[in-house]
PDB file of N, CA, C and O in Angstrom:
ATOM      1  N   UNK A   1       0.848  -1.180   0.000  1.00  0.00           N
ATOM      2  CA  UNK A   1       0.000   0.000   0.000  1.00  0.00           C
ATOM      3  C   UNK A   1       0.890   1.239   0.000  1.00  0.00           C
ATOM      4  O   UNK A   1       1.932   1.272   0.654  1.00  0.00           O
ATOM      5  N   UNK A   2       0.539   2.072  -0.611  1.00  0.00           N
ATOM      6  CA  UNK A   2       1.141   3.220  -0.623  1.00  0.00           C
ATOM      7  C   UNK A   2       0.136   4.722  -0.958  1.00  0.00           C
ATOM      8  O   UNK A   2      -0.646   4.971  -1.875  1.00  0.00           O
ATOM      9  N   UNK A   3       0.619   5.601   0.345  1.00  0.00           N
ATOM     10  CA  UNK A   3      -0.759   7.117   0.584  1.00  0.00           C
ATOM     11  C   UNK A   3      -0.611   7.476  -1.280  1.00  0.00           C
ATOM     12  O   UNK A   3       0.094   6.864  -2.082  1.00  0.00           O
ATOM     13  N   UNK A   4      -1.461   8.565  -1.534  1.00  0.00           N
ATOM     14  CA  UNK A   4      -1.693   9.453  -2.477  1.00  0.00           C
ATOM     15  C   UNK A   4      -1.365  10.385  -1.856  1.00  0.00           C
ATOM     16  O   UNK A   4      -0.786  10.466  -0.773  1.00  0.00           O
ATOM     17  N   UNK A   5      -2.114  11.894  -3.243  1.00  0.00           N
ATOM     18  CA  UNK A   5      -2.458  12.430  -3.072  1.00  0.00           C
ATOM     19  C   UNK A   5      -3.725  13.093  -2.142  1.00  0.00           C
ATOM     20  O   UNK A   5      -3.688  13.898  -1.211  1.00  0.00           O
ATOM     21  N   UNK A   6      -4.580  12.569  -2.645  1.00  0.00           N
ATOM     22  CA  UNK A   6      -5.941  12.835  -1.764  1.00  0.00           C
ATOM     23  C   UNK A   6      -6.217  12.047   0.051  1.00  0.00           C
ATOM     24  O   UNK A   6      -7.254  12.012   0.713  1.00  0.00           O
ATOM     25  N   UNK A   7      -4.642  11.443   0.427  1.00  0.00           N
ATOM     26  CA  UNK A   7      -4.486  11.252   1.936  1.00  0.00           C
ATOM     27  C   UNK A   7      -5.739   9.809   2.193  1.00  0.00           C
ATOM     28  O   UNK A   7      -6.512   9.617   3.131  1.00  0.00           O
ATOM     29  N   UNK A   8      -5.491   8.974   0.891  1.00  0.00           N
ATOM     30  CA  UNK A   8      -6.091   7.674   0.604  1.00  0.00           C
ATOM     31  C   UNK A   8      -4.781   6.903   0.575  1.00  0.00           C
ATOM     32  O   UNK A   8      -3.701   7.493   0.539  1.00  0.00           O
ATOM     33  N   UNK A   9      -4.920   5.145   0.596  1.00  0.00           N
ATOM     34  CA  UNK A   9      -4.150   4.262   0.239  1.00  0.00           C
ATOM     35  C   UNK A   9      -4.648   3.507  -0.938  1.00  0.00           C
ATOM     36  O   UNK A   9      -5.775   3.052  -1.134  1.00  0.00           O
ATOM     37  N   UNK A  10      -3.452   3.457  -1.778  1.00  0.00           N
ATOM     38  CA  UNK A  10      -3.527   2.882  -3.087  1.00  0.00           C
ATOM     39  C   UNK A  10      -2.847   1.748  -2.673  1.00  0.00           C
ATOM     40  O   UNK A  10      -1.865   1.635  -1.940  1.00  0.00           O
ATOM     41  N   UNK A  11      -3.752   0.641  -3.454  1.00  0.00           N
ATOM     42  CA  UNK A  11      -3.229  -0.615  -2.841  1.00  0.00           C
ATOM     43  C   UNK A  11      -3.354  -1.566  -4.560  1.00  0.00           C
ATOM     44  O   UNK A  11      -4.259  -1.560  -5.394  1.00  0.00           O
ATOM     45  N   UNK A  12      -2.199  -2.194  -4.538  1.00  0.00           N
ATOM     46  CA  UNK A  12      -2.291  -3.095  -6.021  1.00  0.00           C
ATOM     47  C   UNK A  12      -2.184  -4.486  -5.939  1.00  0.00           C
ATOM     48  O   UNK A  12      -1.354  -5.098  -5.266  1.00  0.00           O
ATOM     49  N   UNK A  13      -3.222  -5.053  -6.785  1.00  0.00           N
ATOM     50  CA  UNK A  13      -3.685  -6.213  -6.826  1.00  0.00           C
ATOM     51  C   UNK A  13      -2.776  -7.095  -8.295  1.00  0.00           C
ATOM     52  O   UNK A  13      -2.825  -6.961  -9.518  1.00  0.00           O
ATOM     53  N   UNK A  14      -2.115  -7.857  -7.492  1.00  0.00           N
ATOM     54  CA  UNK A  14      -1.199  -8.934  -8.669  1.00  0.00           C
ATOM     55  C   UNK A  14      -2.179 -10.055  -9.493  1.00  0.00           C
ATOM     56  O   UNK A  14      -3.375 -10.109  -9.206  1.00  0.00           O
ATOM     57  N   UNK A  15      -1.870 -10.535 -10.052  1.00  0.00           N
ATOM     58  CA  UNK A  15      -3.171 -11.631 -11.057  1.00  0.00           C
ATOM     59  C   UNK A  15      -4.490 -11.573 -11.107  1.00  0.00           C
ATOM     60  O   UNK A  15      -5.179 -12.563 -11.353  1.00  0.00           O
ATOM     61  N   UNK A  16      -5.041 -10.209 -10.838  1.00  0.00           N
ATOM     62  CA  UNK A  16      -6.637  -9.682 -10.746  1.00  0.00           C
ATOM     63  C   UNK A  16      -7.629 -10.471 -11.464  1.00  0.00           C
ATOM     64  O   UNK A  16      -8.759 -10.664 -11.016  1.00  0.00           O
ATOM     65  N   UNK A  17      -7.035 -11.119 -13.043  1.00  0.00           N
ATOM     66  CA  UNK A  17      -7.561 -11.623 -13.496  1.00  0.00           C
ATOM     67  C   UNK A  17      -8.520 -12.946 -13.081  1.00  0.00           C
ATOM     68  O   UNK A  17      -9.704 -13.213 -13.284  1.00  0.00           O
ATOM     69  N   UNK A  18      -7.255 -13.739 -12.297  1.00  0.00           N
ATOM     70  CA  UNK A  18      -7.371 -14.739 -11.731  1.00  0.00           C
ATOM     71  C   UNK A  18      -8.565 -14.580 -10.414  1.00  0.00           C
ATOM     72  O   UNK A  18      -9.248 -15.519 -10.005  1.00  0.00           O
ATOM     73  N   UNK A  19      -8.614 -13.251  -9.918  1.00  0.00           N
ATOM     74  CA  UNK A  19      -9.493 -13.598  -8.553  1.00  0.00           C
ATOM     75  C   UNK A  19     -10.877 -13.138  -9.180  1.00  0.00           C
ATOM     76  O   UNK A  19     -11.204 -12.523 -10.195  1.00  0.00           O
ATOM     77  N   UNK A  20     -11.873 -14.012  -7.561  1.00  0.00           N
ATOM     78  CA  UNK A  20     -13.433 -14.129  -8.162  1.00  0.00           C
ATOM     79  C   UNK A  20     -14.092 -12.809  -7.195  1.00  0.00           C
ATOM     80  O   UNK A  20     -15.016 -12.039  -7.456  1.00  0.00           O
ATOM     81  N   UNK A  21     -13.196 -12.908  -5.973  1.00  0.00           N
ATOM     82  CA  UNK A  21     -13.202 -11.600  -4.945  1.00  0.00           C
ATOM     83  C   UNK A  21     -12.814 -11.049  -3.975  1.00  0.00           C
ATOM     84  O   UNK A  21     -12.103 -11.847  -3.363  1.00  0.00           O
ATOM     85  N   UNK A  22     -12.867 -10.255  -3.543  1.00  0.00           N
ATOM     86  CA  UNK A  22     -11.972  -9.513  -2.705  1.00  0.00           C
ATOM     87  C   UNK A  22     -12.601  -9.291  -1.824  1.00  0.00           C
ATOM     88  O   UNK A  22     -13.656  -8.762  -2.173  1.00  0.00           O
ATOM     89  N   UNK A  23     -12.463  -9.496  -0.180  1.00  0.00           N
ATOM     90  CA  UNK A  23     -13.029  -8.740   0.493  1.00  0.00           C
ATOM     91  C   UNK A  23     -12.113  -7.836   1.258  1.00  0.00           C
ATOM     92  O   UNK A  23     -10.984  -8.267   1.492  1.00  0.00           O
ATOM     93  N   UNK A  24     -12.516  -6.376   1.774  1.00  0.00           N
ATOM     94  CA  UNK A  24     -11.643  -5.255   2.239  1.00  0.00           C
ATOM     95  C   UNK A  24     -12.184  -5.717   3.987  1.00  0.00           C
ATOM     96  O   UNK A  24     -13.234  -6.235   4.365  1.00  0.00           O
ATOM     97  N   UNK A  25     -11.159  -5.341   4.638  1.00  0.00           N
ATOM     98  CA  UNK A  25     -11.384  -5.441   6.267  1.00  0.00           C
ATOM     99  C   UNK A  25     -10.696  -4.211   6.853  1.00  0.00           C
ATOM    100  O   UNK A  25      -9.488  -4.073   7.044  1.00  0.00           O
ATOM    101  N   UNK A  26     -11.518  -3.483   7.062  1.00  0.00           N
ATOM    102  CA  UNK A  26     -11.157  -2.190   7.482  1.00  0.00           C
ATOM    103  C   UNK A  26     -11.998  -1.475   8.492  1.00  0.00           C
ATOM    104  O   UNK A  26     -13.193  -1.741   8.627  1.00  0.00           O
ATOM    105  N   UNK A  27     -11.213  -0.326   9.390  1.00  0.00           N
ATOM    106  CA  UNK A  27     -11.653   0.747  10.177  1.00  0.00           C
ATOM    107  C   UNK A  27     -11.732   2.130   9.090  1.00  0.00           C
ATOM    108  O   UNK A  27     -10.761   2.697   8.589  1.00  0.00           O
ATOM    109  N   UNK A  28     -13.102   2.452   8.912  1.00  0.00           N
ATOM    110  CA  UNK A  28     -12.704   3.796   8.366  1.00  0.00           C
ATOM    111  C   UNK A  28     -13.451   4.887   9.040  1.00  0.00           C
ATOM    112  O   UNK A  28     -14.501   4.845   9.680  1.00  0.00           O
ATOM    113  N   UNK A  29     -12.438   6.154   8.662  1.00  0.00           N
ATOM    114  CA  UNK A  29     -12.827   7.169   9.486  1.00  0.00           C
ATOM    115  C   UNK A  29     -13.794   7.675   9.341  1.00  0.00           C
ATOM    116  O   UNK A  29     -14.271   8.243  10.323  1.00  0.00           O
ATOM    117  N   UNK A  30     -14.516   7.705   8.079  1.00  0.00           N
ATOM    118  CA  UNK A  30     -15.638   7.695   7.663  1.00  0.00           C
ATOM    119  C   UNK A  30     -16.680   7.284   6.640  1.00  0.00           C
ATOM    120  O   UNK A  30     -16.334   7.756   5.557  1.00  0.00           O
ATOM    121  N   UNK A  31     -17.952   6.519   6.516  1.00  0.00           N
ATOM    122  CA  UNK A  31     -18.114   5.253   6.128  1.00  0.00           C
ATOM    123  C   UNK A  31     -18.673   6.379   4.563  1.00  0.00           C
ATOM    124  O   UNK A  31     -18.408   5.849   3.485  1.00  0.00           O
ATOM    125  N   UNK A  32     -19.341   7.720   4.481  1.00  0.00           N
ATOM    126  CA  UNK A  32     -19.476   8.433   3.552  1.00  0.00           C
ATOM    127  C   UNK A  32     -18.987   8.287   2.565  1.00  0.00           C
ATOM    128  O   UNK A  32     -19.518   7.900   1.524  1.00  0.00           O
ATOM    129  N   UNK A  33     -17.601   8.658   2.803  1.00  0.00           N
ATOM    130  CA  UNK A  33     -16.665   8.564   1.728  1.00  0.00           C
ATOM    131  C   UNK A  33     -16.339   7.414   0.475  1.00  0.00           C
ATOM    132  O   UNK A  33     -15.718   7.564  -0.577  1.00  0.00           O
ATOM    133  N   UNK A  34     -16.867   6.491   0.914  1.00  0.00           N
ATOM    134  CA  UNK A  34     -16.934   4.664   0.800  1.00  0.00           C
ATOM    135  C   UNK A  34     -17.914   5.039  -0.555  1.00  0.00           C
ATOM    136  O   UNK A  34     -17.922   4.128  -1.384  1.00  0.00           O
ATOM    137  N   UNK A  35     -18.755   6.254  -0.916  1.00  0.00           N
ATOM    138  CA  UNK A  35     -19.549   5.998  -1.444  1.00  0.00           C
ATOM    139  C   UNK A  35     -19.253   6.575  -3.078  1.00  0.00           C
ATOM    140  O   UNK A  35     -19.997   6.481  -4.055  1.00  0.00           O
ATOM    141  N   UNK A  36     -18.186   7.060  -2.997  1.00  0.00           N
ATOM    142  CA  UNK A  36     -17.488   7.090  -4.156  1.00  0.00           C
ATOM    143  C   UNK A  36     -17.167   6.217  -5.038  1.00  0.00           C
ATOM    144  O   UNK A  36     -17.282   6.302  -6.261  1.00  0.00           O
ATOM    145  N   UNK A  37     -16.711   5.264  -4.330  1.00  0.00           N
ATOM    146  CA  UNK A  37     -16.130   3.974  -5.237  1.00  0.00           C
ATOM    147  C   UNK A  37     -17.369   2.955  -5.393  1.00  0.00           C
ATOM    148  O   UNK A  37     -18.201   2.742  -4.511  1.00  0.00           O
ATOM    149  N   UNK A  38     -17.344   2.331  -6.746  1.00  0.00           N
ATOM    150  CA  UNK A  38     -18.340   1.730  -6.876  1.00  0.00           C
ATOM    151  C   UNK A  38     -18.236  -0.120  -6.535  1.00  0.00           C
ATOM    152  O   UNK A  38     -17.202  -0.743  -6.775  1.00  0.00           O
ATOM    153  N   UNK A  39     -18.985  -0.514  -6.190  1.00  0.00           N
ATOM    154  CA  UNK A  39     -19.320  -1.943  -5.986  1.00  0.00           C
ATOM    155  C   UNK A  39     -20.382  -2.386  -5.932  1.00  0.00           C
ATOM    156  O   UNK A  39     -21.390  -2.148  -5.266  1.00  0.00           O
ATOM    157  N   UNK A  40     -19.932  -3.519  -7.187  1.00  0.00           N
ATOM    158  CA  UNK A  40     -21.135  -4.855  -7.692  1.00  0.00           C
ATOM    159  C   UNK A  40     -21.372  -5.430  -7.025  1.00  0.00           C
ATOM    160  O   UNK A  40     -21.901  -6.437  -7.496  1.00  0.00           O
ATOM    161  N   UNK A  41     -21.295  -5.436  -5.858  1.00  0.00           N
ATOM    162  CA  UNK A  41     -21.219  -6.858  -4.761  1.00  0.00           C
ATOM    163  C   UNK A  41     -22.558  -6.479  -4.067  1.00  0.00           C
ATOM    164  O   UNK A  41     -23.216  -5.455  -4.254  1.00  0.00           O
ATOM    165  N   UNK A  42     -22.851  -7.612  -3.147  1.00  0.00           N
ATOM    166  CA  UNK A  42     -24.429  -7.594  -2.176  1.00  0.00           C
ATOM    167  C   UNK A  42     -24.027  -6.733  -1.218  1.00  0.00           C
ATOM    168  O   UNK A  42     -23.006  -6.065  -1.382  1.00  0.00           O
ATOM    169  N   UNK A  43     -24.742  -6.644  -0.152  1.00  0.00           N
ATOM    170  CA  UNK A  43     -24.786  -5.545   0.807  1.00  0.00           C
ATOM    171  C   UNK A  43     -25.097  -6.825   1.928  1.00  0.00           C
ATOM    172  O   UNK A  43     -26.272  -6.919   2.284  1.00  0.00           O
ATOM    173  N   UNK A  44     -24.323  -7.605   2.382  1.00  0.00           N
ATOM    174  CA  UNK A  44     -24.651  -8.804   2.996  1.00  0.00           C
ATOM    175  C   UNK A  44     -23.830  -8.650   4.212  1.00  0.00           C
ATOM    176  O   UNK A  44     -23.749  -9.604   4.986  1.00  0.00           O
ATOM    177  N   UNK A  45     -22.889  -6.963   4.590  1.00  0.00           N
ATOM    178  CA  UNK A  45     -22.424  -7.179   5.344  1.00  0.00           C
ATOM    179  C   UNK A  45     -23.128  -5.848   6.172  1.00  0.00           C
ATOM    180  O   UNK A  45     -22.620  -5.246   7.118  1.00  0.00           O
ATOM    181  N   UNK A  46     -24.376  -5.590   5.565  1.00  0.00           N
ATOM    182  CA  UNK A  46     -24.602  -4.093   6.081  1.00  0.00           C
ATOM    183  C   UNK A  46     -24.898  -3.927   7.842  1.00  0.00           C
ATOM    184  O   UNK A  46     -24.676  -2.974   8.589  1.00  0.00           O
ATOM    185  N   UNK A  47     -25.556  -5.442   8.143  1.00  0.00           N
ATOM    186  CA  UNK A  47     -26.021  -5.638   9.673  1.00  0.00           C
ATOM    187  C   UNK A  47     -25.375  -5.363  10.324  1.00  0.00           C
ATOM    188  O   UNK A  47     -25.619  -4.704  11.335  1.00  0.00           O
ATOM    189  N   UNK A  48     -23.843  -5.957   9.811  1.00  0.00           N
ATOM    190  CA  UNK A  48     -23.196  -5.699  10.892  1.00  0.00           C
ATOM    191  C   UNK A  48     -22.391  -4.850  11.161  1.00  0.00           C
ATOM    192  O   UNK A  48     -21.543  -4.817  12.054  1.00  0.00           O
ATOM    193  N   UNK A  49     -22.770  -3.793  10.002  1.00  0.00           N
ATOM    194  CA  UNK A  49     -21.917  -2.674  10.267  1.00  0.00           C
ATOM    195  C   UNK A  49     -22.388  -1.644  11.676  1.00  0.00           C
ATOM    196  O   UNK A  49     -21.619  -0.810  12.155  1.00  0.00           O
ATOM    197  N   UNK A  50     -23.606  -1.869  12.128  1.00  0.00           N
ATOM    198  CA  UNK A  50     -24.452  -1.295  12.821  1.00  0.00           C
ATOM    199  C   UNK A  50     -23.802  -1.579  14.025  1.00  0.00           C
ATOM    200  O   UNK A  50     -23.589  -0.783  14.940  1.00  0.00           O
ATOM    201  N   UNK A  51     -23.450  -2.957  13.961  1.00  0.00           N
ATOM    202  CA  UNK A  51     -23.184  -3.714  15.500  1.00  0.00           C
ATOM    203  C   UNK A  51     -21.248  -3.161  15.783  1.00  0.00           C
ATOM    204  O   UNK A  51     -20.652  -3.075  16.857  1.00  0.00           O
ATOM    205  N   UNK A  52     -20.746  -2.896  14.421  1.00  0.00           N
ATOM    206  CA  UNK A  52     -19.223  -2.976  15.035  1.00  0.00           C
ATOM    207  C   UNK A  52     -19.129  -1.325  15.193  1.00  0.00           C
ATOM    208  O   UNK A  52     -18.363  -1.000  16.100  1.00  0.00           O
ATOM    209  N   UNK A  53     -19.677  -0.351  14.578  1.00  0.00           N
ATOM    210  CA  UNK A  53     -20.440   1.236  15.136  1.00  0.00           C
ATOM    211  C   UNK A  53     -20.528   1.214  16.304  1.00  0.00           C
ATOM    212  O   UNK A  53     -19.763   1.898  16.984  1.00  0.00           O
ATOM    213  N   UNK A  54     -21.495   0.415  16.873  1.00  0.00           N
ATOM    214  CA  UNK A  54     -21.979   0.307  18.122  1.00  0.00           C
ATOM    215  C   UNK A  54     -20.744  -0.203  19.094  1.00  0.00           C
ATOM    216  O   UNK A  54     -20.572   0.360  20.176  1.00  0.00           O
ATOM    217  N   UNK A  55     -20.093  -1.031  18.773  1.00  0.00           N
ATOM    218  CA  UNK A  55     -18.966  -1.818  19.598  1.00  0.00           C
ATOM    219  C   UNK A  55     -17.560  -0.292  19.856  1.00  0.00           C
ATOM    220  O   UNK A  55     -17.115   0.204  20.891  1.00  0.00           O
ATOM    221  N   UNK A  56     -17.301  -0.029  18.539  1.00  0.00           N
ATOM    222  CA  UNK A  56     -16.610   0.795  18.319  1.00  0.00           C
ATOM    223  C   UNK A  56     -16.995   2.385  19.468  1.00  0.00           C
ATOM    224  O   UNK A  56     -16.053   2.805  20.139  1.00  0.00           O
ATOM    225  N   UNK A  57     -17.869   2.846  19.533  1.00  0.00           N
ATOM    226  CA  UNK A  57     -18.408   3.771  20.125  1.00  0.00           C
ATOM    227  C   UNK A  57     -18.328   3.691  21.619  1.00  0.00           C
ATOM    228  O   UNK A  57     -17.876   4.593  22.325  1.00  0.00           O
ATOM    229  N   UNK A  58     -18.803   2.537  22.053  1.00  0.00           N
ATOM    230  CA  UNK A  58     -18.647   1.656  23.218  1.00  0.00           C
ATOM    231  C   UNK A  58     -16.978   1.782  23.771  1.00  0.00           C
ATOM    232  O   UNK A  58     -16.816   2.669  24.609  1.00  0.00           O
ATOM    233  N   UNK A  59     -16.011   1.164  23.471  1.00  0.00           N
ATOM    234  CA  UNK A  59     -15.070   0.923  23.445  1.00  0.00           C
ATOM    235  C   UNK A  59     -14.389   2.408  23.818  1.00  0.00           C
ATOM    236  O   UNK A  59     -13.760   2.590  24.860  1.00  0.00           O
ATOM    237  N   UNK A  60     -14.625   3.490  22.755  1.00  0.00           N
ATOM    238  CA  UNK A  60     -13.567   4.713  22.524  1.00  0.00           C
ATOM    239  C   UNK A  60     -14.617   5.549  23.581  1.00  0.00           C
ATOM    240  O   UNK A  60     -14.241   6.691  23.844  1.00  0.00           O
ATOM    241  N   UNK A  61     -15.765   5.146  24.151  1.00  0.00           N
ATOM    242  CA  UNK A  61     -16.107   6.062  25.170  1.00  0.00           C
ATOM    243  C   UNK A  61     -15.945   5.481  26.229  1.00  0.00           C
ATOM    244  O   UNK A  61     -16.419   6.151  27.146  1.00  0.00           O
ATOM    245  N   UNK A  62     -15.348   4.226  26.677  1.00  0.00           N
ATOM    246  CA  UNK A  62     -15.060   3.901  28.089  1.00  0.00           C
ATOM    247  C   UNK A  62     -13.548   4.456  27.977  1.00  0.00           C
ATOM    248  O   UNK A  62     -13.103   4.719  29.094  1.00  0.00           O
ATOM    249  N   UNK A  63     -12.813   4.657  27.124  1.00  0.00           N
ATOM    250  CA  UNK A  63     -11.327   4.587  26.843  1.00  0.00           C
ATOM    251  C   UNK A  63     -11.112   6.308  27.455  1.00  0.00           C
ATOM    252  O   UNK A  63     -10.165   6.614  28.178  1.00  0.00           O
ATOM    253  N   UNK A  64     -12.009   7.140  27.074  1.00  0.00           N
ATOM    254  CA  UNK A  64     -12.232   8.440  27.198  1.00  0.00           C
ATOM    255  C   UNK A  64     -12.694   8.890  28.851  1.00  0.00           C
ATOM    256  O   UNK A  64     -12.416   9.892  29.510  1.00  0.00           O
ATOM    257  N   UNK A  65     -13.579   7.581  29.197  1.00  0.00           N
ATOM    258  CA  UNK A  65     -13.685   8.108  30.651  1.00  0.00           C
ATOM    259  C   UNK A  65     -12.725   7.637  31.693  1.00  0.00           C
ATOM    260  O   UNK A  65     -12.587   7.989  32.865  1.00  0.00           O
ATOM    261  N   UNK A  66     -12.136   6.803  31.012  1.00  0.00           N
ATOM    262  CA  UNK A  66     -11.055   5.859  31.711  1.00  0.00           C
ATOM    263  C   UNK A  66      -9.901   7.285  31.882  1.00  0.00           C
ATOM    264  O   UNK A  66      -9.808   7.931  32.926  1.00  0.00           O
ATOM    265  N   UNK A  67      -9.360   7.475  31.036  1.00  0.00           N
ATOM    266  CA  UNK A  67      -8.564   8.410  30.828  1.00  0.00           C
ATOM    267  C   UNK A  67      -8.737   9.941  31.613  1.00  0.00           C
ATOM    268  O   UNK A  67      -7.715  10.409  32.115  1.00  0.00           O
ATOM    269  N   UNK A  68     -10.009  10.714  31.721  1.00  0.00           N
ATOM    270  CA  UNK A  68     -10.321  11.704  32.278  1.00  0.00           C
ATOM    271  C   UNK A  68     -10.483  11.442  33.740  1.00  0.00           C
ATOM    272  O   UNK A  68     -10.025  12.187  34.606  1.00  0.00           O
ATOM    273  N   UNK A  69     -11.281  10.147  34.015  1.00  0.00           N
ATOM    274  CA  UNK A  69     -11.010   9.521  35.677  1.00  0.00           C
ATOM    275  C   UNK A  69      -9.115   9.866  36.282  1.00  0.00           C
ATOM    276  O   UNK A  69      -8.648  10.515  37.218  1.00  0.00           O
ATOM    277  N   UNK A  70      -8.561   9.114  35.269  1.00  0.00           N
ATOM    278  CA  UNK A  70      -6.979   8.979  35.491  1.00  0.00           C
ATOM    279  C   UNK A  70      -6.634  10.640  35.883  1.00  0.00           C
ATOM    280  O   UNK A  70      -6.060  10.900  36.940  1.00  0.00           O
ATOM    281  N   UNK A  71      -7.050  11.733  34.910  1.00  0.00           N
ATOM    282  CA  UNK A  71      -6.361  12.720  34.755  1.00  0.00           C
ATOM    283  C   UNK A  71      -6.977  13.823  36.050  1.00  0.00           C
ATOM    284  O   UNK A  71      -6.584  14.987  36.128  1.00  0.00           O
ATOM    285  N   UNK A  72      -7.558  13.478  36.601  1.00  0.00           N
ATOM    286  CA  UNK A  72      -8.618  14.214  37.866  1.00  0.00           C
ATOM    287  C   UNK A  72      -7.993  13.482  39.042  1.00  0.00           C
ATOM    288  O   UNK A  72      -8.258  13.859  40.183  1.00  0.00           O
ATOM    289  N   UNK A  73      -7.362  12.689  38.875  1.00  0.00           N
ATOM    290  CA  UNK A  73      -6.577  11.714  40.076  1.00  0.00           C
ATOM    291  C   UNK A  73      -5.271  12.668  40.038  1.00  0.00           C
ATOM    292  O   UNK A  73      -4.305  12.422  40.761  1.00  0.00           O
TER     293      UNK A  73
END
């Protein structure tokens, strides 16, 4: 992988021909942006995008009170 210009990663795929598909596994900073690029594929992972949002949110707001507890000590 290697950044761009536009503060994206360009990433290149060897024998493309050969593959049937790809799946991406990623954190992104924002899921908007996603909507640029186009894809043929199902939407079979949309459920659970809800649930790892939710996990994610969870997580970076105990991390936040954890931290402000610490800093009041």
């Amino acid at each position: 992988m290697a950044p761009n210009s536009n503060k994206m990663y360009d990433c290149y795929v060897f024998n493309a021909p050969f593959l049937k598909r790809i799946t991406v596994i990623g954190v992104f900073k924002d899921e908007r942006l996603l909507k640029q690029f186009g894809c043929d594929c199902e939407d079979e992972d949309a459920s659970q995008s809800s649930f790892i949002n939710a996990e994610l949110k969870d997580r970076v707001t105990q991390k936040k009170i954890k931290y402000y507890r610490q800093l009041a000590m």
